[in-house]
C-alpha positions in Angstrom: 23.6 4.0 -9.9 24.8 6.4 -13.0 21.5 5.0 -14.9 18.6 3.4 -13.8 18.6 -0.2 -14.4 14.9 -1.1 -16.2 12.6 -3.3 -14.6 12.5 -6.8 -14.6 10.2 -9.9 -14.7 10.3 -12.2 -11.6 10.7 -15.5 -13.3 13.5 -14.3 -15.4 15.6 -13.3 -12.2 14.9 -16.8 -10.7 15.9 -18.6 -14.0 19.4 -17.0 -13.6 20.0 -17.7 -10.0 18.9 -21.1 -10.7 21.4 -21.5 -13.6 24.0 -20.6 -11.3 26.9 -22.3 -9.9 26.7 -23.5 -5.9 30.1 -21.7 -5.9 28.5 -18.7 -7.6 25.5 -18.5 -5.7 28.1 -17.5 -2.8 29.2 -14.6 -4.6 25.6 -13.4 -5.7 25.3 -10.9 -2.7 28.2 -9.0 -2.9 28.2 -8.9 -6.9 24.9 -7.4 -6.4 25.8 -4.9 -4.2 28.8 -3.7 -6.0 27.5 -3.5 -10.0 25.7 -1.1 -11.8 28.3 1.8 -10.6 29.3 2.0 -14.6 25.8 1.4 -15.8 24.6 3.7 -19.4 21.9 4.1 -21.3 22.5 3.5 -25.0 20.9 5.4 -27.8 19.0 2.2 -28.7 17.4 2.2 -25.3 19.4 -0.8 -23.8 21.2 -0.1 -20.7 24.8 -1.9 -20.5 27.0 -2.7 -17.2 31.1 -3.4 -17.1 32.8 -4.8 -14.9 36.2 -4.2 -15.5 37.4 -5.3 -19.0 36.2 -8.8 -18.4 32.6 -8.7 -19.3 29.9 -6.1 -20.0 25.7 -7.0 -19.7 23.3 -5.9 -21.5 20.0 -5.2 -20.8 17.5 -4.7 -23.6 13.9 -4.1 -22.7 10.6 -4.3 -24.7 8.8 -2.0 -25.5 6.7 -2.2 -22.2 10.1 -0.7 -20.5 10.8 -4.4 -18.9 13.4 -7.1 -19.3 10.3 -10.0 -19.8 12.8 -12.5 -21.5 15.9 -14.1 -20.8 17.5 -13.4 -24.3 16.7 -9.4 -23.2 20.4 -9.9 -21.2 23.2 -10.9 -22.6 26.5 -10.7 -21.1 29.9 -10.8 -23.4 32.1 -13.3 -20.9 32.5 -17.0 -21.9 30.6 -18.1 -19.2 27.0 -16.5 -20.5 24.3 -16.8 -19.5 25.3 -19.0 -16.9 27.4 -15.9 -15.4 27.6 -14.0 -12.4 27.6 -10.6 -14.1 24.6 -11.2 -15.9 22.8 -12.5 -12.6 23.8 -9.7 -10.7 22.2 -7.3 -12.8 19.0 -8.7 -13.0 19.2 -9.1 -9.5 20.0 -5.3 -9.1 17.2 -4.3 -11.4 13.6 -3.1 -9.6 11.0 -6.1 -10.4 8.3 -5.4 -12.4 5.0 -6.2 -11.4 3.2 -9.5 -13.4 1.4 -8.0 -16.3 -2.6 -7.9 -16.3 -4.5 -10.7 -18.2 -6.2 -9.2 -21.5 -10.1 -9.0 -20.8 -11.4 -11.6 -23.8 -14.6 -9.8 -24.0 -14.5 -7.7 -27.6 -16.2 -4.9 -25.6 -13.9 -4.7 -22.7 -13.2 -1.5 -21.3 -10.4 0.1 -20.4 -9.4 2.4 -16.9 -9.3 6.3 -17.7 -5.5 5.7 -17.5 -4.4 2.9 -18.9 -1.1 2.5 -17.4 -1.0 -0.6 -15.5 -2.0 -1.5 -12.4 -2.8 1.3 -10.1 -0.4 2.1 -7.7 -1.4 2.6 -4.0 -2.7 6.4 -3.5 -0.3 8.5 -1.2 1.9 5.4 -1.6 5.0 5.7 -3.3 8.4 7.0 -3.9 9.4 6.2 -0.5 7.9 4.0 1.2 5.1 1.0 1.2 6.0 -2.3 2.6 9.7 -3.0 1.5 10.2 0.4 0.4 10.7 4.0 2.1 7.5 4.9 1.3 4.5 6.4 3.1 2.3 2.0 3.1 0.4 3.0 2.3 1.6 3.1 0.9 0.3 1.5 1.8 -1.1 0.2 1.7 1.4 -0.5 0.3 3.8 0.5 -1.8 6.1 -1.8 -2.7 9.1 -1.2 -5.7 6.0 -0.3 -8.0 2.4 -0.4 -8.4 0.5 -3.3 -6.6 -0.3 -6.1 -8.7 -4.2 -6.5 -10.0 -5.5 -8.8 -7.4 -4.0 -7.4 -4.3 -6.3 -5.5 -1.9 -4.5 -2.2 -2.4 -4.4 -2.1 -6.4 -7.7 0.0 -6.3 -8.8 2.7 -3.9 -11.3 1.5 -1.9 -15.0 2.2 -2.0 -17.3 3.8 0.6 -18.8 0.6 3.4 -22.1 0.3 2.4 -21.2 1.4 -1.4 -23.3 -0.3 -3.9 -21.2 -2.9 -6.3 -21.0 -1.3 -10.3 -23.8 -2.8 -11.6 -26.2 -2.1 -8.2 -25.4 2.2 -8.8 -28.1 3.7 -9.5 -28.8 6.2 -12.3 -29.9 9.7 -12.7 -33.6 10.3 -11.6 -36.0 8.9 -13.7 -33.8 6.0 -14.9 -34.4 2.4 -13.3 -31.7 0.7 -11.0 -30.1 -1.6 -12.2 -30.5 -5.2 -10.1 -27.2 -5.6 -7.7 -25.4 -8.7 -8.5 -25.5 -11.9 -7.3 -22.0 -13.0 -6.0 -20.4 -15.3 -8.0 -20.1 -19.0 -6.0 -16.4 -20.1 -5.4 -15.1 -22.4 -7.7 -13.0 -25.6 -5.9 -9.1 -24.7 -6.3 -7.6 -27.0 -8.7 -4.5 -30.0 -7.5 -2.5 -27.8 -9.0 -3.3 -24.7 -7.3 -3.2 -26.2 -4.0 0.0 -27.9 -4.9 1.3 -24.4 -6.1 0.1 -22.6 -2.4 2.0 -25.8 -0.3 5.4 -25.1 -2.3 4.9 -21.0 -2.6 4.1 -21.4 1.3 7.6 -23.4 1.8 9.1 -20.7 -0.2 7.9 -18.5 2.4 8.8 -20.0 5.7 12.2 -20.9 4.3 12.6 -17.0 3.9 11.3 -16.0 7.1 14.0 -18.7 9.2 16.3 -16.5 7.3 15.3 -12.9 7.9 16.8 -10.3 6.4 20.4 -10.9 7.2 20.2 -14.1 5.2 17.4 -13.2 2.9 19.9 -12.7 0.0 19.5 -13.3 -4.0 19.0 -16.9 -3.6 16.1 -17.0 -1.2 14.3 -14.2 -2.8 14.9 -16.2 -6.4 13.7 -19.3 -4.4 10.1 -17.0 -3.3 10.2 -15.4 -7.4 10.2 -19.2 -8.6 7.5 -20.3 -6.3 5.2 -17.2 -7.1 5.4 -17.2 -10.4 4.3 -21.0 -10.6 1.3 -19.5 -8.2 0.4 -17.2 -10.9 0.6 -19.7 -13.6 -1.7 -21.7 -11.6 -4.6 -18.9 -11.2 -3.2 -17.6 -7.9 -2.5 -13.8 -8.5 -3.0 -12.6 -5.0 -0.3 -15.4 -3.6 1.7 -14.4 -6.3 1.3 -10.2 -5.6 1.8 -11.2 -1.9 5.0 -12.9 -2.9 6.4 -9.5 -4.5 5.8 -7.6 -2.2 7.6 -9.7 0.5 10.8 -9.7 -1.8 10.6 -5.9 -1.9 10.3 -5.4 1.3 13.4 -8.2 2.1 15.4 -5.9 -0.8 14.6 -2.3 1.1 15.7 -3.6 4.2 18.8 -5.1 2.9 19.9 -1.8 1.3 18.7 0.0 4.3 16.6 2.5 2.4 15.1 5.8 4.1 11.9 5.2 5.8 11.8 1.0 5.9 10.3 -0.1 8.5 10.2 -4.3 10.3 7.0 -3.4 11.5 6.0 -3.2 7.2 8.1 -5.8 6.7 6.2 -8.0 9.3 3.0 -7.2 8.0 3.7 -8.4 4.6 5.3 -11.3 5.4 2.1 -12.3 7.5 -0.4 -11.5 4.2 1.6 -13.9 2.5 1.8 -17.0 5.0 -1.8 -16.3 6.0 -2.9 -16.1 2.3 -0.4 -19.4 1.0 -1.9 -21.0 4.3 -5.5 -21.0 3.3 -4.9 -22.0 -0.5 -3.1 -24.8 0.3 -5.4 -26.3 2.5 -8.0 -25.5 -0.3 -9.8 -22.6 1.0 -11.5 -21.3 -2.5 -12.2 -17.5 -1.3 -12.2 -15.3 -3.7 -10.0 -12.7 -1.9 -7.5 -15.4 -1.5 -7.1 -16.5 -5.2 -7.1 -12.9 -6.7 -7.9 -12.0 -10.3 -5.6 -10.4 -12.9 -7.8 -8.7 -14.7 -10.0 -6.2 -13.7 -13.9 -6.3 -14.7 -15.8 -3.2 -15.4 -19.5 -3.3 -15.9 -22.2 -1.2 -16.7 -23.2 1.5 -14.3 -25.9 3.3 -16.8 -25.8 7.2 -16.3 -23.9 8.7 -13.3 -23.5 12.0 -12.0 -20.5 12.8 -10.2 -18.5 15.4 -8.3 -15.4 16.1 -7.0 -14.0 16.0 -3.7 -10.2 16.0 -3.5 -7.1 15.4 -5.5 -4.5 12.4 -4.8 -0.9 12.5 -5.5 0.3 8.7 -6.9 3.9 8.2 -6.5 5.4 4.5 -6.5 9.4 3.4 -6.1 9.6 2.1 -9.8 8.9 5.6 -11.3 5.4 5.5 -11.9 3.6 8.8 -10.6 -0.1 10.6 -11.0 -3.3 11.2 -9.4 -6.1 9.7 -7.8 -9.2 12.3 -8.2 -12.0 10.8 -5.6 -15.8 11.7 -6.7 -19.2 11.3 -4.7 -22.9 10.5 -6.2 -25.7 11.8 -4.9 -26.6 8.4 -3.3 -23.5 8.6 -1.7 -21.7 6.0 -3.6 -17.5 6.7 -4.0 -15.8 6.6 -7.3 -12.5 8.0 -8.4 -10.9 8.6 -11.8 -7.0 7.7 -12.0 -4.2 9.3 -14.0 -1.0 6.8 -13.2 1.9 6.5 -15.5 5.8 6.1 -15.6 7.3 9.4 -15.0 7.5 9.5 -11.2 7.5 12.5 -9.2 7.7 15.2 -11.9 4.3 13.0 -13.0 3.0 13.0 -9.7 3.2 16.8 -9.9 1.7 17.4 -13.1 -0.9 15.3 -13.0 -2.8 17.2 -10.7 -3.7 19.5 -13.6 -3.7 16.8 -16.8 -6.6 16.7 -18.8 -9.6 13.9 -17.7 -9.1 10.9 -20.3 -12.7 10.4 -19.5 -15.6 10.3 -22.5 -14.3 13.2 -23.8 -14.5 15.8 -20.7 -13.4 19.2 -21.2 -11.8 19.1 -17.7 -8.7 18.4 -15.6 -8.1 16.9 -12.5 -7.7 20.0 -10.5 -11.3 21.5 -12.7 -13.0 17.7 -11.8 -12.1 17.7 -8.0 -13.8 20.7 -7.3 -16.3 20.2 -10.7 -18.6 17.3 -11.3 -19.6 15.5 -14.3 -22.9 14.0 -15.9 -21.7 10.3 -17.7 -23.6 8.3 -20.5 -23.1 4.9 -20.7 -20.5 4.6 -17.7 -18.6 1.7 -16.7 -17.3 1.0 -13.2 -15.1 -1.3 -11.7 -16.2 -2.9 -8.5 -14.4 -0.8 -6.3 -15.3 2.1 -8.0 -13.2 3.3 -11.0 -14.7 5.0 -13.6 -13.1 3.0 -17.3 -13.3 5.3 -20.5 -14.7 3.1 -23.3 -15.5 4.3 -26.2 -18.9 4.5 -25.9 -18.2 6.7 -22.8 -19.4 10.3 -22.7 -19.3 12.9 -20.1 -20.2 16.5 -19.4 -18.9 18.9 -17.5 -21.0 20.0 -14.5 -20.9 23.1 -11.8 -19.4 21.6 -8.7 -20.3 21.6 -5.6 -19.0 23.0 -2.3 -18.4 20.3 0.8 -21.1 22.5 2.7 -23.9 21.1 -0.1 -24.6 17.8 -0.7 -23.7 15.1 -1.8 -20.5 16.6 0.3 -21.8 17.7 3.6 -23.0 13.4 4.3 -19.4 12.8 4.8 -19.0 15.1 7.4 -22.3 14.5 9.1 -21.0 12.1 11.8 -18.1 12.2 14.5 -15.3 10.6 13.2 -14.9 7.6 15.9 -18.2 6.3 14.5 -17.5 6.5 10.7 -14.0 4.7 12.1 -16.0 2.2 13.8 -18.4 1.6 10.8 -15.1 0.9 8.8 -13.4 -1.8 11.4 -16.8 -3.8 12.2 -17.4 -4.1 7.8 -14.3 -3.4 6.2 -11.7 -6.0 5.6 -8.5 -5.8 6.9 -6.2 -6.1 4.3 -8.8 -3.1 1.9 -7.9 0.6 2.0 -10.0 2.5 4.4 -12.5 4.9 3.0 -12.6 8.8 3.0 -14.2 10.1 6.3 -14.5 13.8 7.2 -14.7 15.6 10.5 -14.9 19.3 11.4 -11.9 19.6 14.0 -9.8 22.3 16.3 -5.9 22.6 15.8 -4.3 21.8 19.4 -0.8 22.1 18.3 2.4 20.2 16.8 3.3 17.5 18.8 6.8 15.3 17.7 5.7 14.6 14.2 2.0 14.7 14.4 -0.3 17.7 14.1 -2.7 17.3 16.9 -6.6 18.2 16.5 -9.9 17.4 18.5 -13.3 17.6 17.7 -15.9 19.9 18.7 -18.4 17.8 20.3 -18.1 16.9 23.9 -15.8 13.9 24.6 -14.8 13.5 21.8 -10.7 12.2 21.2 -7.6 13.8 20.3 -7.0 13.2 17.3 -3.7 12.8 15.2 -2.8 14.0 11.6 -0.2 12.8 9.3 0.8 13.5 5.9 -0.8 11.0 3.7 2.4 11.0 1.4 6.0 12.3 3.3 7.7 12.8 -0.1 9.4 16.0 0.9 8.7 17.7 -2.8 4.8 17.0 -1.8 3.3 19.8 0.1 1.3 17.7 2.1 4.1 17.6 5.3 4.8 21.4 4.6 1.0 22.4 4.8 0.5 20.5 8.2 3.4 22.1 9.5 1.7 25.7 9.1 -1.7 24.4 10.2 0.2 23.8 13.8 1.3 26.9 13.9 -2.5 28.3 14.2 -3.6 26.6 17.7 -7.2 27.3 18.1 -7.9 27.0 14.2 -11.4 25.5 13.2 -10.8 23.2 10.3 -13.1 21.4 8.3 -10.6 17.5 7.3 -11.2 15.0 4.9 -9.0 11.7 4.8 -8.2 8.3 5.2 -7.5 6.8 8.8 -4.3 5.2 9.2 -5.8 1.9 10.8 -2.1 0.5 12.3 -1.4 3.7 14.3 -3.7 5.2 17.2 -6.8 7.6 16.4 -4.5 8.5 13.4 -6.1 10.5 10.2 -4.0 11.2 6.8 -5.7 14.4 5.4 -6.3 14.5 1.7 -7.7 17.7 1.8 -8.9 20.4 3.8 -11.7 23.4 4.0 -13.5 26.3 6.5 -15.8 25.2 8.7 -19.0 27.0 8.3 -19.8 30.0 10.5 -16.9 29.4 12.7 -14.7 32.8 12.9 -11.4 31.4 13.0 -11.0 29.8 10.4 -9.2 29.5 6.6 -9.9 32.1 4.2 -9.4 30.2 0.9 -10.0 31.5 -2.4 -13.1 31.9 -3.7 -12.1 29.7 -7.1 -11.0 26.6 -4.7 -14.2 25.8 -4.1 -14.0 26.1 -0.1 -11.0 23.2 0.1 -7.4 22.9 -0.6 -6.1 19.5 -1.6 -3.1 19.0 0.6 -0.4 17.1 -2.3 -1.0 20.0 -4.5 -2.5 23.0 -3.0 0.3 25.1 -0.8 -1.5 26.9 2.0 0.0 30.6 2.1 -0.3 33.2 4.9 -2.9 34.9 3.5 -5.5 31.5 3.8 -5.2 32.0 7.3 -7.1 34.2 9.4 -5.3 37.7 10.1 -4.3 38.2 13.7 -5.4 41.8 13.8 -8.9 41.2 12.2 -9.8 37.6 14.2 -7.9 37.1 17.6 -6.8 33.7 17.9 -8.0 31.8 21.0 -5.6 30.9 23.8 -3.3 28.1 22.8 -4.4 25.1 25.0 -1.7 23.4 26.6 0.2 20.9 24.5 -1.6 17.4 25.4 0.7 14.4 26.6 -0.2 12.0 23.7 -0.9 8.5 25.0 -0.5 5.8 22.6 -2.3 2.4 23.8 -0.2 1.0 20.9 2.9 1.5 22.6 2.2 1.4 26.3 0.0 -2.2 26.3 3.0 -4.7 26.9 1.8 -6.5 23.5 5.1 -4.7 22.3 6.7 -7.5 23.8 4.9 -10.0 21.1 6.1 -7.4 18.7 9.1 -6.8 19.1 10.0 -11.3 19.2 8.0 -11.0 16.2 10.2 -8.0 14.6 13.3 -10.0 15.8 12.5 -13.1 13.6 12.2 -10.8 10.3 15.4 -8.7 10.9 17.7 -11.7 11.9 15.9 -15.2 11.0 15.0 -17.9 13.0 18.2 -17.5 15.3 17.6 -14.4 16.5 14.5 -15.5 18.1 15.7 -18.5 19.2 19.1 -16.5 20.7 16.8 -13.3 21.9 14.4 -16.2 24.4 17.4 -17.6 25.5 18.6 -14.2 27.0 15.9 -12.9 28.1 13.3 -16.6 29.8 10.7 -16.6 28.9 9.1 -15.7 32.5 10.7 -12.6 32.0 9.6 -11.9 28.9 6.5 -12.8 28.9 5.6 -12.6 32.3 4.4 -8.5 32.0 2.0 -10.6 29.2 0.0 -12.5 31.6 0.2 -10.4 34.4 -1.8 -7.6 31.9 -4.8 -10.4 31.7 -3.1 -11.3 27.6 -2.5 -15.2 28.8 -2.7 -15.9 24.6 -0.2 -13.8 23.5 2.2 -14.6 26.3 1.5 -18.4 25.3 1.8 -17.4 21.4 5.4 -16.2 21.9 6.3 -18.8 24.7 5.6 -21.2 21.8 7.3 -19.0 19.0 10.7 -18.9 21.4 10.7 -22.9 22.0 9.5 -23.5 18.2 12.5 -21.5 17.2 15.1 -23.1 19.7 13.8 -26.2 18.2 16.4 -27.7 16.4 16.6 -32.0 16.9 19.7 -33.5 15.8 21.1 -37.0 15.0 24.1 -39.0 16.6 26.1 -36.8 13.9 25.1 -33.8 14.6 23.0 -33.5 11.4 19.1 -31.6 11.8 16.9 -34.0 11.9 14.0 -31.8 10.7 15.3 -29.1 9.0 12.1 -27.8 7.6 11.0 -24.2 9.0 7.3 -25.4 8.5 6.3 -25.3 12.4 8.4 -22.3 12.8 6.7 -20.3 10.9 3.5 -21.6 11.8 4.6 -20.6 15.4 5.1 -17.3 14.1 2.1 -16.9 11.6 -0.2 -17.5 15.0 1.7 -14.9 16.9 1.2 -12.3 14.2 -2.2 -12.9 13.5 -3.2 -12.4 17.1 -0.8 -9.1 17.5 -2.6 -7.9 14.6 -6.2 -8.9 15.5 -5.2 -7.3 19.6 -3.6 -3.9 17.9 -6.4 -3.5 15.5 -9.0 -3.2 19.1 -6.1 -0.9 20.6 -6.5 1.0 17.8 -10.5 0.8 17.3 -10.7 1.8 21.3 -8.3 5.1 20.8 -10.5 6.6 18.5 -13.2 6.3 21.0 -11.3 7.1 24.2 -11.4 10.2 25.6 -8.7 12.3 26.7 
């Protein structure tokens, strides 16, 4: 498109395919596709789209930057606003993400950047669930920032981190008492009643796929999740979005979507919808829109690493993580509209934060000494007004609080992280002093010191090719032998996989970076470029013998569960059909039969029932379906996936402690 087309509000998009015309609806797709070619951006701020002399649309946001009502589009044909043209626009627009709840508390307190939810770190531009983006991602990043409620709207704290109001203060000041956890409240007939038809919504989708998954199903999911949300049900509802998303990506065929994103969202939501509507009253499940910060007392902070924020919808900014002495994780974000050209200068925008004489590249490698903090419970700092900070000397990662992280071999702070963390939350930061191997395909390869210890493999945590991060890793794999010291996030649905955030030296080894003296010993990877003279000098230091280049095994890939996966894969991309049609080719002795012979009798059984659930289709002496709902379908598939995921997630737990 000529001009970007501002975002829109879900419920406002299903309102206008439901005002449409059966005959209409027919035509949705391929209006879509082909309008917004002649799309401009008045001096007003509205954005208007012709088609042909017929009819022009109108698109008139608030001041937010979203269409939020339907009297924001107007179309000029006789037909308005029961209209294809206007329909189609809305339906080409980005969505916008459900806006967060006001806190009714006259103190409440606001994040150092308040700019919306907070998109996934790393995630962005490209990629998340639905979108080419690194989902980071993830997590994921959808079309824009995670809604509140959803696991990856914050980044996620430390295992073992103390809640907000359980940090303790500077020495001398008392603890404060950790919280009590708040008991479950019963979910409302209206909630449950708003799961059963957002889960419907849902299934009805995944029979489809994503060659069917058009306008009208997605409106159909929209509908049903904003009813969720109406009901108290953000999470469902944040679940839902990202689903459409993901179901829009693939149908445009954007750079970097992937089935395998697409099938992990799609699960989130049926598991999620599952659970509510059979009245399970978990907190994770039901979600919040607003975001609670308490009081953490007096803090005292410093910098580890810098964070480039980039989401699809244009916001961008950074993510600056901090460690207390106690070892507790916080971070301070700076996320607003701008994308990428935000994303870059971020990394050296002033701190909103209690009046700090300090920006983010000064606070990742600074610290700072806050009065009257307030924290969210996964760790992010808000900046009240009766927040003050001061600037303190920072600290290298060879001096505490630092050093802790890297203390421990990485397979056991992975470990750590599967047995407590949840699946669906952001892994922590983990650090590990490691040896450069060499390049191998797309992965820079490392290993550990310490005897047995795995190969490991490093990607970039964002692949947006105007991020250093890709470009950095390629001239760390050009230094085999090359101690490095690595802190970053592991990639939990890929094999003993680590996305660096930042890296440093490692003490009193020889070959190893030279950095300068005023970057505090590290280099964050999305902003810092690594030049040749941070690398030893050949003369000076001779560089170990390259080791041969190791034959990477990936359990992921070589345990015959890709069979499950790929069945699985099948039933997103083409719908119930395709699975039905792809068990029909193959039997299901040959198919599964690799399954059971590899001791994995339940997933051979999962996906034995999938295939016959699919192919399931009961008709009546006129050849009508007699049970037309996709209800045990996806049901079928919802156990499939949740087994995959729970067997790829031990895979993935026993690479990081295999040896090679």
């Amino acid at each position: 498109m000529s001009t970007e087309l501002p975002a829109v509000a879900p419920e406002v998009l299903a309102e206008a395919v439901e005002s449409l015309t059966a005959r209409l609806r027919k035509k949705l797709d391929a209006a879509i596709e082909s309008c917004g070619a002649d799309a401009t951006r008045e001096a007003d701020g509205s954005v208007t789209v012709g088609f042909g002399e017929d009819a022009v649309v109108t698109l008139t946001p608030g001041p937010e930057g979203t269409v939020t009502r339907a009297e924001q589009a107007v179309c000029s044909c006789l037909l308005a606003p029961r209209c294809l043209h206007r329909t189609a626009v809305l339906g080409a627009a980005p969505l916008a993400d459900a806006p967060l709840d006001p806190d009714p508390s006259p103190d409440a307190e606001q994040p150092a950047s308040a700019a919306g939810p907070l998109p996934v770190p790393g995630g962005g531009g490209s990629g998340g669930p639905g979108e080419p983006e690194p989902s980071q991602a993830s997590p994921g990043s959808p079309e824009g920032p995670p809604a509140a409620g959803s696991p990856a709207a914050e980044p996620a704290r430390a295992p073992g981190a103390s809640r907000a109001a359980g940090f303790p203060h500077d020495p001398g000041a008392p603890a404060a008492a950790p919280e009590a956890p708040a008991p479950a409240k019963p979910l409302t007939a209206s909630q449950t009643a708003a799961a059963a038809a957002l889960w419907q919504a849902a299934a009805e989708a995944l029979a489809a796929g994503v060659t069917a998954g058009g306008a009208v199903v997605q409106a159909e999911l929209l509908r049903a999740a904003h009813t969720a949300r109406l009901a108290g049900l953000p999470a469902a509802e944040a679940a839902a979005l990202r689903v459409v998303r993901g179901l829009r990506a693939a149908r445009e065929r954007r750079a970097g979507q992937r089935l395998a994103d697409l099938t992990g969202v799609f699960r989130a939501l049926l598991h999620t919808t599952a659970l509510l509507a059979a009245g399970s009253a978990d907190p994770a499940l039901t979600g919040t829109s607003r975001r609670a910060y308490t009081p953490g007392g007096s803090l005292q902070v410093y910098g580890l690493c810098r964070e480039p924020v980039l989401s699809a919808t244009g916001y961008g900014g950074v993510v600056t993580h901090l460690l207390a002495p106690d070892g507790a994780h916080y971070s301070v974000a700076d996320v607003r509209p701008g994308g990428l050209a935000r994303a870059r200068g971020a990394g050296s925008a002033s701190v909103a934060l209690g009046g700090a004489t300090l920006d983010h590249a000064g606070l990742s490698r600074g610290g700072l000494r806050i009065v009257g903090a307030t924290v969210s419970p996964e760790g992010r700092l808000g900046a009240g007004r009766s927040v003050k900070a001061t600037p303190l000397r920072g600290t290298p990662w060879t001096g505490e609080p630092a050093a802790a992280l890297f203390a421990r071999p990485a397979a056991e702070a992975v470990a750590g992280q599967l047995a407590a963390g949840s699946e669906e939350s952001e892994p922590a930061l983990l650090g590990c002093d490691v040896t450069v191997v060499g390049a191998v395909g797309e992965h820079l390869v490392v290993r550990e010191p310490h005897e047995d210890a795995p190969l490991l493999r490093l990607l970039p945590a964002h692949p947006h090719p105007e991020l250093p991060h890709a470009e950095n890793l390629r001239k760390l794999a050009s230094y085999p032998g090359l101690a490095l010291r690595v802190l970053g996030r592991p990639d939990l649905d890929r094999a003993a996989t680590l996305r660096p955030l930042a890296v440093g030296p490692v003490p009193g080894a020889e070959y190893t970076l030279r950095l300068p003296e005023e970057w505090l010993g590290r280099a964050d990877l999305g902003y810092d470029r690594l030049q040749g003279a941070h690398f030893p000098h050949p003369s000076t230091t001779p560089a170990p013998a390259p080791a041969a280049t190791p034959d990477l095994q990936d359990p992921l890939t070589d345990s015959p569960l890709w069979r499950t996966r790929r069945l699985l894969e099948t039933g997103i991309a083409g719908g119930r059909r395709a699975v039905a049609e792809a068990a029909r080719a193959d039997g299901p002795v040959a198919a599964y039969g690799p399954l059971r012979r590899a001791g994995l009798t339940a997933a051979a059984e999962l996906a034995t029932a999938l295939a016959a659930e699919a192919d399931r289709r009961p008709r009546d002496a006129f050849g009508r379906l007699s049970d037309p709902s996709a209800d045990g379908y996806a049901r079928a598939w919802l156990a499939a996936a949740t087994h995959l995921a729970a067997a790829e997630r031990l895979l993935v737990a026993a690479s990081w402690a295999a040896t090679r």
